[in-house]
C-alpha positions in Angstrom: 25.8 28.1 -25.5 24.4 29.8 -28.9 22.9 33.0 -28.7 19.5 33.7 -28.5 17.2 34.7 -31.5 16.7 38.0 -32.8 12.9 37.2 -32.2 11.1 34.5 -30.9 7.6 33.4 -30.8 6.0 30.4 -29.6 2.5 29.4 -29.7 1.2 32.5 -29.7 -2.4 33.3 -30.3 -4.3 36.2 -30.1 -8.2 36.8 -30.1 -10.6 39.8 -30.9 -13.7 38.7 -29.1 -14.6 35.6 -30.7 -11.9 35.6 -33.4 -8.9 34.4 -33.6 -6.3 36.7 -35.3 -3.4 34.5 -34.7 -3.6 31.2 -34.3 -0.6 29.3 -32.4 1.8 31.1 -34.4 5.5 29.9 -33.7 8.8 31.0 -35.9 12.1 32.6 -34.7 14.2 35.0 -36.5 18.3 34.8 -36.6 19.9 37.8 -35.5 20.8 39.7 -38.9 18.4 38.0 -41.0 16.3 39.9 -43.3 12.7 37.8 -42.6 9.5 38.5 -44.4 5.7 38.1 -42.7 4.5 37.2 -46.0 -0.1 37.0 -46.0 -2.9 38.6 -47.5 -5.3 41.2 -46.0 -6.5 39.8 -42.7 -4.1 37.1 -42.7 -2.6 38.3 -39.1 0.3 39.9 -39.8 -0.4 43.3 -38.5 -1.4 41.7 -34.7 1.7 40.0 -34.9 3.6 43.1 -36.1 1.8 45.2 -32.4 2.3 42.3 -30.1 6.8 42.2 -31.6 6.4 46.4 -31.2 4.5 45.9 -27.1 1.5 47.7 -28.3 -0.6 44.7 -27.7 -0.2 41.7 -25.1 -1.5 38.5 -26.5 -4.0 36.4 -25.8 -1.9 33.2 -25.3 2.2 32.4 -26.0 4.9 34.4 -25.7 7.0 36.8 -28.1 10.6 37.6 -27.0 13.0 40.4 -28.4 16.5 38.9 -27.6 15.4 37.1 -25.0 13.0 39.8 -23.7 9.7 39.1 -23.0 7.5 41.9 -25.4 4.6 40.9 -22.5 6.6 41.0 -19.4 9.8 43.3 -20.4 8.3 45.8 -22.6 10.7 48.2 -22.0 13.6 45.9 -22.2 12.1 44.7 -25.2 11.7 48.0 -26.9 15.1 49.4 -26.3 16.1 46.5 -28.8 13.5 47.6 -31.1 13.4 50.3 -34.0 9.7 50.7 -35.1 8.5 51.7 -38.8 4.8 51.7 -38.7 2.3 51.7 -41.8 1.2 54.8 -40.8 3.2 57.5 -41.9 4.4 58.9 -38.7 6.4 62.1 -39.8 5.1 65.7 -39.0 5.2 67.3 -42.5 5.7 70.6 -41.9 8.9 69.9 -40.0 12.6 69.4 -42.3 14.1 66.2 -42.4 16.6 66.9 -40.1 14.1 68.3 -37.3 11.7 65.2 -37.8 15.0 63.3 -36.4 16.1 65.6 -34.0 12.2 65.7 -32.5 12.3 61.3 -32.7 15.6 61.4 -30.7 14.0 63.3 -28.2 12.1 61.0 -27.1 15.0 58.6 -26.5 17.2 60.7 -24.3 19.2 61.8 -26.9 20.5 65.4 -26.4 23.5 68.0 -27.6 26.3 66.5 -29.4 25.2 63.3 -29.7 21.8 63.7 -30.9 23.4 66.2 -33.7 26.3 63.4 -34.2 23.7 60.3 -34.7 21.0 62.8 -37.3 23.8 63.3 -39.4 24.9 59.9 -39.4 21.2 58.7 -40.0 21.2 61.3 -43.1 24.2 60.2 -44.4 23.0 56.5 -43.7 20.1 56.6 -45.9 20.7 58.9 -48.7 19.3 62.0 -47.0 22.2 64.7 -46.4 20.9 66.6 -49.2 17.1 67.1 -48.2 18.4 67.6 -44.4 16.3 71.2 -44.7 13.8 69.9 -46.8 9.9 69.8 -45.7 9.2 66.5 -45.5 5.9 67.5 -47.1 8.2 68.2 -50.3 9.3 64.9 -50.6 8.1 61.9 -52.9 6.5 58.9 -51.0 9.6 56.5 -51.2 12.3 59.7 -49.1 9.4 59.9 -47.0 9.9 56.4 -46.2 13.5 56.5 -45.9 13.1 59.6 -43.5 10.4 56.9 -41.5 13.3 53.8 -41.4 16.1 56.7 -40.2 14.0 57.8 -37.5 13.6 53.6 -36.5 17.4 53.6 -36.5 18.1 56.6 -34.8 19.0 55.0 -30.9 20.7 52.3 -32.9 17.9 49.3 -32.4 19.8 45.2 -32.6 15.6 44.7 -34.7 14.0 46.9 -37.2 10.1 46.1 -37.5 8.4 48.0 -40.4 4.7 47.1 -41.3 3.8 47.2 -44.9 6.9 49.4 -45.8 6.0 49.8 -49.3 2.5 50.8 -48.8 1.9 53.6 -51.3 5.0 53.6 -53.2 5.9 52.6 -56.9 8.0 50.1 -58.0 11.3 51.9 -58.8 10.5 53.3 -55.0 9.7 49.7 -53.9 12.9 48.5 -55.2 14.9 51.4 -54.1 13.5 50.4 -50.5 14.7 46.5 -50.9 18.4 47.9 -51.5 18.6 49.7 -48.1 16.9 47.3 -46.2 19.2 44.4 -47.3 22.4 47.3 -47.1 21.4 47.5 -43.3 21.4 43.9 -42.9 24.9 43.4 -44.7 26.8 46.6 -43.5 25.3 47.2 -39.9 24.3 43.5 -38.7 20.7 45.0 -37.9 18.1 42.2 -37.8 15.3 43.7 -40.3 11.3 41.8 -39.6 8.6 43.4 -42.2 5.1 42.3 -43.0 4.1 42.3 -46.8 1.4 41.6 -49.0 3.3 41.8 -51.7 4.8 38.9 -53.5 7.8 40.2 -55.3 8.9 41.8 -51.9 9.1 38.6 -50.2 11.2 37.4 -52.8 13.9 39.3 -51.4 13.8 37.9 -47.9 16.4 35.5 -46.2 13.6 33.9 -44.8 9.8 33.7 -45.2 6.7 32.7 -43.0 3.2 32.7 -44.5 0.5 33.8 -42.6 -3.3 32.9 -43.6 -6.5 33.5 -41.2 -4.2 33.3 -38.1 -2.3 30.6 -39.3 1.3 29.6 -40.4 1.3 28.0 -43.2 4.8 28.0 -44.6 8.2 28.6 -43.2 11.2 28.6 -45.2 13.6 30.5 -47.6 11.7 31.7 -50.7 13.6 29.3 -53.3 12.9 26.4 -50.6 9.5 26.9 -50.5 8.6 26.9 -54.2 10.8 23.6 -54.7 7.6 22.0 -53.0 5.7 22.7 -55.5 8.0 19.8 -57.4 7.0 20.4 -61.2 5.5 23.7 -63.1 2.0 24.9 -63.0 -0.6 24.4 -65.4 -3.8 26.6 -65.5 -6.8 26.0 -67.4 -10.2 28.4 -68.6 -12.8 26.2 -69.6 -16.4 26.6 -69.7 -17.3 24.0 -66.8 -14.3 23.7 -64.6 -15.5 22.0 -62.1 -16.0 18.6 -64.3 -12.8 19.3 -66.0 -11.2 18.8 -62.8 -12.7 15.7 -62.5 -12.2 14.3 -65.5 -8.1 15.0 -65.5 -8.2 13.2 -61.9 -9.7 10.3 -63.1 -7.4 10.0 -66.6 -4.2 11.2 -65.4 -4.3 11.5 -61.8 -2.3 13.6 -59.4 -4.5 16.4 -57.4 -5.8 19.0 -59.7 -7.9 21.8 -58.1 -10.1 24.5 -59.0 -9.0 28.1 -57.6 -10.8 31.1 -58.7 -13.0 29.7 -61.4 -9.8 28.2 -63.1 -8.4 24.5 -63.1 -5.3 24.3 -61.8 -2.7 21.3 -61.7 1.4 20.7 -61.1 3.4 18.6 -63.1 6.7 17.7 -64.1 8.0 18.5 -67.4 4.4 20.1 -68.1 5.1 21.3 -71.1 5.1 17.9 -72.8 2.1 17.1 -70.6 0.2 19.8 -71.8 -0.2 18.6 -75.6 -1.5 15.1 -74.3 -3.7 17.1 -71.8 -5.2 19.1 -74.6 -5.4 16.4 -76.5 -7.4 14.1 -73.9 -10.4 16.9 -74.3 -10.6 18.7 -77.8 -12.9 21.4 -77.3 -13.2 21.7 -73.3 -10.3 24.1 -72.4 -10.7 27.7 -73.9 -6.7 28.6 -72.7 -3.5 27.1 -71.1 -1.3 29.0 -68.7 2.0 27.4 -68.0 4.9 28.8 -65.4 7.4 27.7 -62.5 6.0 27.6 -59.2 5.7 31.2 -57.3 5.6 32.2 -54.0 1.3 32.3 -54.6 1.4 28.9 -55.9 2.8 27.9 -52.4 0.0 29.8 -50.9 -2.5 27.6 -53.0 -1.1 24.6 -52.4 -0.8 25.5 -48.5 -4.6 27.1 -48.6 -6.8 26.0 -51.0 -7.3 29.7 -52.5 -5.8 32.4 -54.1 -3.5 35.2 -52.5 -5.5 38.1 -53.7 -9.3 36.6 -52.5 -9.5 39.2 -50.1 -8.7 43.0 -51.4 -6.5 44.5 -53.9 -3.0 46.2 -53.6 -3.7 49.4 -53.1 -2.7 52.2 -55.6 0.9 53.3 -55.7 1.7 56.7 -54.9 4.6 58.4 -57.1 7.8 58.2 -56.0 
């Protein structure tokens, strides 16, 4: 009999009023996988973040934490679970070390072996050396690391951070993708975070797209953009909409317009594009030509662009 999932969730919807936030959402997550909730603003992945962490019960379908039911078993759930909300969740004026000793309160954790497990969570992460420090002191991507240590602290089988790199740079950013994937391969923990960032879901095992409530993808990140099945060919011209239609009816295939632009897929499109500019001299102002991303999946899954809906915030200095 094969073990259950790290996480699963199965036809799980979830409504505010008249609106659904998730839509029959299903996906499971391997134990010791390092999964991405990949979706823009609004896409869901924040109600699907509370319902994994028991703060909310859903509206319909279930959500299990190795077999726990986050609905029915909360606590059974939770004592699976490490939790690294968007938030920032650390009291400033307290050290490092005391923001720890103060989260393993609250777990039972006393004496020896809440002094043992601090020290091993600041050794863990990089921290030993700003044990003392005021985590008010400390640049936005420690703070972070202080945040994931305090997760890890009771020694959680699942890690679930939202947005983990709100805030931070990209050196910071990157810094955080290193211990996230040294927890997966050194301590076997499972590690679930929701992004809207596209070159952080690169670096997942596994990805599921979220959009409106919706799955729209499910897959490895390499897997999904081999859908795409050629490169990607963007076009400015003045009237886009009857460009479109003109390279459908001479060439074929499904071209689209997406924010204002033309956009198209083709195999070896860099021979295609000579003929294509060719076909109508004075039409298309500029050519953008790339392999597939993980936003052209989103396009080709959607209709629209990732970044419709609001901007990445600004980084914060790490």
């Amino acid at each position: 009999m094969s073990p259950a999932p790290a996480i699963e969730v199965e036809h799980l919807t979830h409504r505010y009023d008249s609106r659904a936030a998730l839509a029959d959402v299903s996906l499971s997550v391997s134990e010791g996988e390092l999964f991405g909730l990949l979706g823009p603003n609004g896409g869901g992945k924040t109600t699907l973040f509370r319902i994994l962490s028991t703060l909310l019960l859903p509206s319909e379908g279930k959500a299990r934490v190795f077999g726990h039911d986050v609905a029915r078993e909360p606590l059974a759930a939770r004592r699976q679970l490490g939790v690294v909300f968007q938030a920032p969740s650390l009291d400033r004026k307290l050290t490092t070390a005391e923001n720890l000793r103060c989260q393993g309160g609250l777990y039972g954790l006393r004496g020896a072996t809440l002094r043992r497990r601090t020290e091993e969570m600041l050794a863990r992460l990089g921290l030993a050396e700003r044990r003392d420090e005021r985590t008010e002191k400390l640049s936005g991507g420690l703070r972070r690391r202080v945040e994931i240590a305090k997760g890890l602290l009771h020694r959680p089988r699942v890690l679930l951070l939202d947005e983990p790199s709100t805030g931070l740079d990209a050196g910071a950013r990157r810094d955080l993708r290193l211990y996230l994937r040294r927890l997966r391969d050194s301590e076997g923990v499972t590690v679930f975070f929701t992004t809207h960032l596209l070159d952080e879901a690169e670096a997942c095992d596994r990805l599921a797209i979220l959009d409106r409530g919706r799955l729209v993808a499910l897959d490895t990140p390499d897997a999904l953009k081999k859908t795409i099945g050629g490169d990607v060919i963007v076009l400015e011209a003045g009237e886009p909409e009857t460009l479109c239609r003109q390279i459908a009816a001479r060439f074929g295939g499904e071209p689209a317009v997406v924010g204002g632009r033309v956009r198209l897929e083709r195999p070896q499109a860099h021979r295609f594009v000579t003929e294509l500019v060719e076909a109508f001299p004075g039409q298309i102002e500029s050519v953008t030509l790339a392999k597939p991303t993980l936003e052209d999946v989103f396009i080709r899954r959607t209709g629209h662009r990732f970044w419709e809906e609001e901007p990445e915030p600004a980084p914060e200095r790490a």
